[in-house]
Every structure is written in C-alpha cells, then in structure tokens.
C-alpha positions in Angstrom: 113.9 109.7 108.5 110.6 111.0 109.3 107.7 108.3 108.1 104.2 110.1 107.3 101.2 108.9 108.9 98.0 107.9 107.0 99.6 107.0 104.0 100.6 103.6 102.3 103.4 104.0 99.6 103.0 101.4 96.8 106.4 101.6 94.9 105.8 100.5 91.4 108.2 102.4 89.3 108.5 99.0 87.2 109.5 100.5 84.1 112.9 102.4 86.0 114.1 99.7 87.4 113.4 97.4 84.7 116.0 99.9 82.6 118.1 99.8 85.6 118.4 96.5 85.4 120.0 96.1 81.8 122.8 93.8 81.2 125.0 96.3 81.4 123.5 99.6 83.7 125.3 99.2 86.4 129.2 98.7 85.3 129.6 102.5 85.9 128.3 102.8 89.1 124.8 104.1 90.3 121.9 104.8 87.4 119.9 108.2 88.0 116.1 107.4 87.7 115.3 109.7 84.4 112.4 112.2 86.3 111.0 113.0 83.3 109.9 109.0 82.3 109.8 107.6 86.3 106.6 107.6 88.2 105.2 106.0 91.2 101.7 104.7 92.0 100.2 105.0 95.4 96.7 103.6 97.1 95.7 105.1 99.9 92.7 103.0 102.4 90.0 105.1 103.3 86.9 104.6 105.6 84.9 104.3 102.4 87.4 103.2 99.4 90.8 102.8 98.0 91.8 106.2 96.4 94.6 105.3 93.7 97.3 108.6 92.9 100.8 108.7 91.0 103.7 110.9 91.7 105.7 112.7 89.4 109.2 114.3 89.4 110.8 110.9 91.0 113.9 111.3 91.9 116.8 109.1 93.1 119.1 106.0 91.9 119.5 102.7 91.8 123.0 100.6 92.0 124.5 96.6 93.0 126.4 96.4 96.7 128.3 93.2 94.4 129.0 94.0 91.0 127.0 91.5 88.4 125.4 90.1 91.4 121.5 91.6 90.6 120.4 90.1 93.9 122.0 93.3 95.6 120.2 95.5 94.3 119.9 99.0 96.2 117.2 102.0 95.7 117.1 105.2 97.4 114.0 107.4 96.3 112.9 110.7 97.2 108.9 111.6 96.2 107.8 115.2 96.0 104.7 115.6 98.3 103.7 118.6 96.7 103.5 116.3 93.2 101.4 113.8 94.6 98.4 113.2 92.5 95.1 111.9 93.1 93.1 113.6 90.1 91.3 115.2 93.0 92.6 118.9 93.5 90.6 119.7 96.9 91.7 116.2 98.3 95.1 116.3 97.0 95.1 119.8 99.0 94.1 118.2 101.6 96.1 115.1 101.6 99.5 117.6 101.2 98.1 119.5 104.5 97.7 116.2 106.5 101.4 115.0 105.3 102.8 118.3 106.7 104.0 119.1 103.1 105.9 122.2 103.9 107.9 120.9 107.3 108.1 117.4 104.9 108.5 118.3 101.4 109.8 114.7 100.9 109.0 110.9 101.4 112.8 109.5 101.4 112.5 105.5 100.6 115.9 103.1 100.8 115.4 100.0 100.1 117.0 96.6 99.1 116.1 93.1 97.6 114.9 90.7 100.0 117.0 87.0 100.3 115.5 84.8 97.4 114.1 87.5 95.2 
C-alpha cells in the first residue's frame, strides 16, 4: 500500500458506521458503505492554517472477525483522490497533483478497533 505524503486523513464517516453497527447489520456478513450517503472529513496542517475538506464517492465495507462480538470490528475504505474537496478548486488542483492522483487514484485505509474501545 502506497501511503501519500503531506496529508493527514481524519476518518470520520460517523454516520456509516453508526448504521453498520445496528443490532442486527452484520448477521449476513460484510455491510457496503452506501456511496451515495458516506463521506469523509479531512484536515490538512499547513505553514499558515488548518485547511478542512470532505470526500465523496466512499467506498468500501465494514464487518465483525467474531460474530456479535462489536469489539472486532473491521473497515477497509478506499477514497477517490480526484473527489477530494477542499471548496478551493485551484488548491484542490493542486493538492490532486502533489498526491500523484493519476499514478494513485486511491487512498486504501484497513483498519480495526483498538483493545478496550
């Protein structure tokens, strides 16, 4: 997995996995993030301030390793670079050309619960 430089990913796509997490979500398997009602928030550190952006088109899923066990919760997440948003065309331009956007069209995330969360 190839990690971009220069940018800090701040996952917050609360209301997806909140979903995901229903009672009864995961007796079938893995649960599809819905693209069309998941998004995730970024923040990126500049020299001279925070610049905050969302992405759209999320895609991936989320699932339990145990079954009814919501402490093994798993996530694998892929983010469009080319839908990342700043409300800044020129920078996001920019900021697409710095990620390497066409040789990277994707930030890939897997990711798990930490012990005692």
């Amino acid at each position: 997995m190839i990690v971009h430089p220069f940018l800090v990913l701040m996952i917050a796509a609360n209301a997806a996995l909140s979903s995901a997490v229903a009672s009864t979500a995961f007796e079938s398997g893995p649960v599809e993030l819905n693209r069309s009602n998941s998004e995730v928030t970024f923040t990126v550190d500049s020299t001279w301030h925070e610049i905050h952006g969302t992405v759209g088109d999320v895609r991936g899923k989320v699932w339990l390793e145990r079954p009814a066990d919501l402490s093994s919760l798993k996530v694998d997440v892929q983010l469009p670079v080319g839908s990342f948003d700043t409300d800044n065309g020129r920078r996001d331009t920019r900021m697409r050309e710095v990620l390497l956007a066409e040789q990277f069209p994707d930030v890939h995330f897997e990711g798990a619960l930490q012990p005692g969360c």
